[in-house]
N, C-alpha and C positions, 0 to 999 in steps of 0.2 A: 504494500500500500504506500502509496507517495504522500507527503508531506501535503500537497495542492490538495487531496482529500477531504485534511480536515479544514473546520471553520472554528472560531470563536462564536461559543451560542450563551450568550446571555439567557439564564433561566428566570424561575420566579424567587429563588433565595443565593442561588450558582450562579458562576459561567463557567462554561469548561470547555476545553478544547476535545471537538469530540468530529466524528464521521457523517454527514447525514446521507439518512436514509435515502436510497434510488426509486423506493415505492411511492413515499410520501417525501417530499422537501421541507416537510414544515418540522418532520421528527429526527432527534437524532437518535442513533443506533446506540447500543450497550458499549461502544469502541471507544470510549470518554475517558476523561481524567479533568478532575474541577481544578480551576484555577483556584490558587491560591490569596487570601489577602495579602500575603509578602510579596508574591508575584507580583499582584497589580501594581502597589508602592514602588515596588522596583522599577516598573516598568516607566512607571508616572514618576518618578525621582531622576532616571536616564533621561526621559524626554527634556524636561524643566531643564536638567543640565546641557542639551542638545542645543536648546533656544535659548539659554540663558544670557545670550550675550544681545540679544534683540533691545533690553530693558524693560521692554511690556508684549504681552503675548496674550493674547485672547482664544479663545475655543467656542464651538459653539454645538451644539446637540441637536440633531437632528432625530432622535427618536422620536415616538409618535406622542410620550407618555412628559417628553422635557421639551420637545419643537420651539425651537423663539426663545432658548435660552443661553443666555450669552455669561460665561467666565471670565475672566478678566485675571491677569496675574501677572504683580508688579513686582520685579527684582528687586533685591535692598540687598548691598556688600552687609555682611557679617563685620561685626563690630569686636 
């Protein structure tokens, strides 16, 4: 199985990185493993450091549930 397989599926309490299903697209198969809450920080503490050097960096959510919501995040040097 390739790597392109799987997707990032946000659940109702999880996400996990898991396989979906070829019957239905909406379900994923038992092929899972749940993201972790250190994962995501990690993931989201790499990025911040990616664009840290922008000084202001904003995000915006296009989920159906957050749509029109706008993040905002302002660098400050450590003191």
């Amino acid at each position: 199985m390739a790597a392109k397989d799987y997707k990032i599926c946000p659940a109702l309490f999880n996400a996990y990185i898991a396989k979906i299903s070829k019957k239905d697209p909406n379900l994923m198969t038992d092929d899972r493993r749940e993201i972790t809450e250190e994962e995501i920080l990690s993931l989201i503490d790499w990025w911040l450091d990616k664009n840290a050097d922008e000084g202001e960096h904003g995000m915006m959510f296009e989920s159906g549930e957050r749509e029109g919501m706008n993040v905002v995040l302002k660098f400050k040097k450590k003191e």
